[in-house]
N, C-alpha and C positions, 0 to 999 in steps of 0.2 A: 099206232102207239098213242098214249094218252097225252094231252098237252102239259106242258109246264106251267107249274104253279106259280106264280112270276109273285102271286102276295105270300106265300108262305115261305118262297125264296129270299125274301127282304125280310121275313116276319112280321109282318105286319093286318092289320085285318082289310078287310075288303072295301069297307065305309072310311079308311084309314086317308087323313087331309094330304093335300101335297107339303104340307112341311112335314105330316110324319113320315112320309116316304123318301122325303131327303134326307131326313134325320138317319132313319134308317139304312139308306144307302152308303152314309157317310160314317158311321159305326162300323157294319161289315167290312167294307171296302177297305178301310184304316188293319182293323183284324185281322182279315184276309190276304193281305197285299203277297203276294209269291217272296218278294222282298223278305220278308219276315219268316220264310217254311222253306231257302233253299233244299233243306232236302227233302220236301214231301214233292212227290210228283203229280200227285190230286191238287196242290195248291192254285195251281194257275187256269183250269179247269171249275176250280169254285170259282176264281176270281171272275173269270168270263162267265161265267151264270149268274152272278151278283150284277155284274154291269148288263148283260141282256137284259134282265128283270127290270132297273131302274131305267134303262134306254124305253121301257117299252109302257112303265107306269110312271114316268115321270115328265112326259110329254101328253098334256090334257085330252087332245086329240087322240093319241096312238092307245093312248088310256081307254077310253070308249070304244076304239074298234077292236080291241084286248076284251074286255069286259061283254061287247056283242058277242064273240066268237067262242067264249067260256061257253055262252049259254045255247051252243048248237049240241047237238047229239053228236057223239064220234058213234060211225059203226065200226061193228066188229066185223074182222076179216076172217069170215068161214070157209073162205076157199084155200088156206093156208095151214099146213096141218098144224097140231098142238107140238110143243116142243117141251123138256121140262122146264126151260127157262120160262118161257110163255106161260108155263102151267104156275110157276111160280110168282111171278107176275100178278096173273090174275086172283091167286090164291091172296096174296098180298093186298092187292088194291080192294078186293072183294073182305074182306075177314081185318086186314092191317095186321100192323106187327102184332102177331096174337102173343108170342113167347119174349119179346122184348130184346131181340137179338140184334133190330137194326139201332135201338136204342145204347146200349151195352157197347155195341161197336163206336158208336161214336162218341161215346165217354171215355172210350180206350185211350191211353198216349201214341202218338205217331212213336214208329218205329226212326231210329238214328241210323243215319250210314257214315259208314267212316272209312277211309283208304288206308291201311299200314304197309306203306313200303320197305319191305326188309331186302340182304343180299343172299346171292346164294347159296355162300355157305351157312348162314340165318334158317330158309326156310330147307335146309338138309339136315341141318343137327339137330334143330330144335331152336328156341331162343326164349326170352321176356324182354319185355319192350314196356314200356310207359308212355301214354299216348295223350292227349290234354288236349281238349279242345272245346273251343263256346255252342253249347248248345240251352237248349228250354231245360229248365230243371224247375223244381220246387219254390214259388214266392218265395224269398226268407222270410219277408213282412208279413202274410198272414199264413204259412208253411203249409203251403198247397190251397189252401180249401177253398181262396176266392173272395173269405169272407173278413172285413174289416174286423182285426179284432174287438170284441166289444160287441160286434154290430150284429142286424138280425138275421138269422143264417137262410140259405136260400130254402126258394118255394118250389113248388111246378108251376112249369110253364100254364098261365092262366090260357095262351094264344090255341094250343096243340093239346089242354088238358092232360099235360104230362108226358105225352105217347112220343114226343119228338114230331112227328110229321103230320102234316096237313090232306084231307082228303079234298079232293073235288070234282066234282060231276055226279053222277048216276049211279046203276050196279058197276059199270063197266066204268072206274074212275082212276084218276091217279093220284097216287101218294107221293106227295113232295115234304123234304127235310124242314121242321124250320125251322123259319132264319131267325126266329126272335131268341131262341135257345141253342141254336144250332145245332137242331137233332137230340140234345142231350134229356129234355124235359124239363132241365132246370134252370133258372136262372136267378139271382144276384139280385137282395134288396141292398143291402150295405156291400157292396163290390168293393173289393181292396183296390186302393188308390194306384199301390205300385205297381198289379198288375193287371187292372181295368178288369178285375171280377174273374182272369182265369186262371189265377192259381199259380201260374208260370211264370219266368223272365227267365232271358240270358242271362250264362252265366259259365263260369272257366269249369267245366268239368273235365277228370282223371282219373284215368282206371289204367289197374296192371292189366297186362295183356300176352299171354302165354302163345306162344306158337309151336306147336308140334310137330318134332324131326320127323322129317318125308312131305312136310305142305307140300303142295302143288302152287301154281300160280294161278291166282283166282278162285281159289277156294274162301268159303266164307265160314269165320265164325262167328255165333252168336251168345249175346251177354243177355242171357232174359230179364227183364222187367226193368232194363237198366235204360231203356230210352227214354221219351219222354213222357212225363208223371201223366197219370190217368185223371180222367175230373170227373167228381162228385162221386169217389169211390171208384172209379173205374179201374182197371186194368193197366197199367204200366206198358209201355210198350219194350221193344228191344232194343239192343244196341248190334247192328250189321257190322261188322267188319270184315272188309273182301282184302285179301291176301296180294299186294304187286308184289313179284321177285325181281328182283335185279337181274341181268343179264351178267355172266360169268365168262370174262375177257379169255378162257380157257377153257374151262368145263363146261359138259353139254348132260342132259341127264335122260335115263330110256332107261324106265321104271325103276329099278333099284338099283341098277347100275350108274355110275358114270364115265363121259368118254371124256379123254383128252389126244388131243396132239402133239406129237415132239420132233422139234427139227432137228436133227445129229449132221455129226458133216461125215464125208467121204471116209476120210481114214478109221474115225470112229464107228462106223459101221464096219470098216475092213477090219480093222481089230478086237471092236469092242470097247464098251467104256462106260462110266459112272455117270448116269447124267443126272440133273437135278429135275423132276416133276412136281407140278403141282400137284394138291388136291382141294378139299374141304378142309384139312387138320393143318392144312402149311404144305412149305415143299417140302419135298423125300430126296432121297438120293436111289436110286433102280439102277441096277446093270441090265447093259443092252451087251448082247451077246455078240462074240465076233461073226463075221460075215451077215448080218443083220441088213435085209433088203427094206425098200421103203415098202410099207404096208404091214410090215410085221407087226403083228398083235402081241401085246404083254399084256399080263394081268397083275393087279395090285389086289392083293386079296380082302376082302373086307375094310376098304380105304370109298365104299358106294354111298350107298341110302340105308339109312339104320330100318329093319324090317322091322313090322307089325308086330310078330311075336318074338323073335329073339335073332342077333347079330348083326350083319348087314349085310349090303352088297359088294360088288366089286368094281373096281375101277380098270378100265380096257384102253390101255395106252395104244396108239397106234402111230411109228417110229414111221417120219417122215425122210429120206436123206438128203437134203440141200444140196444143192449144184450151185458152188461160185459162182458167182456173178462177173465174170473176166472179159468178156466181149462186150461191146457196145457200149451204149449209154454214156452216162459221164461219171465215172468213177470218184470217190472222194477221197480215196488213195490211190495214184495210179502208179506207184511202186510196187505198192501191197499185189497189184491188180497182176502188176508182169511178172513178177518175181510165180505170184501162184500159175501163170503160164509156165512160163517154166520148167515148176517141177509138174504140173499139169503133161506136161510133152515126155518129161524124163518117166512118168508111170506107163504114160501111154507105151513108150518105147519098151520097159518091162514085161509089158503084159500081153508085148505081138507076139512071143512066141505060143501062147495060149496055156502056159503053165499055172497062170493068174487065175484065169476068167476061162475056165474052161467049155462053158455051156456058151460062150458068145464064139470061143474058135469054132465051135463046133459049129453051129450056123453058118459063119462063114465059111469054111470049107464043103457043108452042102451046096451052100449058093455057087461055089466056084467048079464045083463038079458038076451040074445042070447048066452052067454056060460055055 
């Protein structure tokens, strides 16, 4: 691989004094700081190539053996085959940005991320949300462009003759960004004060924000050209927004459908009875039919996930029956506790002759004819 261009990483030129390479180090550095681009995940990756470059030209010595080691030949590894990255590479380093696409890119605005945490009856129905939050937007002082109003508007980079990047070595060379323009080509004779020549500051930005019945959890949408402003004409970037759902102390969701759980007690089961369920809409009131064992599955018809193209889904109750709690532990009515003993013994006593529960006498009278 070809070396790093450590002068066109500071932007600066080759003959360039040790104050202009502090200077310049202390420019980037400041602009670059990760500090400054939480959400860009390239940021802190520039900022450690900005500090390798001045660690390595800004010590006079490491300078010189930097400067020796430029001017050795790299060979090329022919026993490795071609790849199209490789091919691209060399096509690059050999020819440069010929269509101006690495250029173009880095005039572009960073793309914004953003988290909207809604709940889940939010991302089941649908919703609108208003979201606000500080990001890079537009100078208002000179409205985008970088350029003191009044003042004289920018040139091409003199350092990279416009092209953004710096070549160096041979046929077989590499192409480094640079740092005097930072890729863009251009740079700032009357730089606006307020935002040191880039067009940008912090600033409270707000957008509505639509979320579509059926989201999933972590899905993303995107607001085009709504990230942060493009420089020198460039392209606008996006606004990311990744979808968190709340977790639903009851509902569970299996594609269009929804489940829930319902605990009934003993008699309600034995009779039947009105109970109240949640959903997404509120609770309901559903009859659970008499003799209703635990596992029993009900359906709520169209109480699911609103479908793609028309109605919804359904909701699949699954009727859990509760066993008091009468034995052990420490009870926090232990009247409530004996009294349900009790009548607990007076059903038991009912239901020996097998008139009750007829599928349980049944088993025990196998079991008592086999022993």
């Amino acid at each position: 691989m070809a070396r790093e261009d450590y002068y066109a990483v500071l932007g600066v030129a080759r003959e360039a004094s040790p104050a202009e390479i502090k200077s310049a180090y202390r420019r980037l550095a400041l602009d670059s700081h990760p500090d400054r681009y939480p959400d860009d995940v390239r940021a802190e990756a520039r900022f450690r190539g900005i500090s390798e470059a001045y660690a390595a030209l800004g010590d006079p010595d490491r300078r010189a053996r930097y400067d020796r080691s430029q001017r050795l030949p790299e060979a090329l590894d022919l026993a490795t085959p071609p790849t199209l990255k490789t091919a691209k590479e060399l096509f690059g380093n050999v020819f440069g940005d010929v269509f101006g696409s690495r250029r173009k890119q880095r005039r572009r605005g960073r793309d914004i991320r953003y988290t909207l945490t809604v709940t889940f009856a939010q991302a089941v129905l649908g919703s609108q949300h208003r979201i606000e939050f500080e990001a890079n937007g537009a100078c208002s002082a000179c409205g985008g462009g970088g350029t003191t109003p009044g003042g004289k508007p920018a040139v091409e980079c003199r350092l990279c003759d416009g092209k953004g990047e710096l070549k160096s070595g041979g046929m077989f060379s590499s192409r480094t960004r640079c740092g005097r323009c930072e890729g863009t080509g251009m740079v700032q004779i009357d730089g606006c004060l307020a935002c040191r020549g880039r067009g940008l500051r912090r600033e409270e930005r707000a957008f509505e924000v639509r979320v579509a019945a059926g989201t999933l959890a972590g899905a993303e949408k995107i607001l085009r050209s709504q990230g942060e402003p493009g420089r020198f004409g460039g392209e606008a970037g996006n606004l990311r927004i990744k979808i968190n759902v709340r977790d639903d102390p009851w509902l569970e969701r299996d594609g269009d459908d929804l489940h829930v759980t319902v605990p009934i007690s003993i008699s309600q089961a034995a009779q039947g009875a009105s109970v109240a369920v949640p959903t997404v809409d509120g609770w309901v009131d559903m009859a659970v039919p008499a003799g209703a064992a635990s596992g029993t599955r009900l359906r709520l018809v169209g109480k699911g996930v609103p479908r793609t193209q028309a109605g919804r889904g359904d909701q699949i109750v699954r009727i859990d029956v509760e066993t008091p709690q009468v034995v052990g532990g420490q009870s926090e009515s232990p009247a409530a506790a004996r009294r349900a003993r009790e009548l607990l013994d007076a059903l038991e006593e009912l239901c020996g002759d097998g008139a009750l529960m007829p599928r349980r006498q049944k088993m025990i009278d196998a079991s008592r004819e086999e022993n």
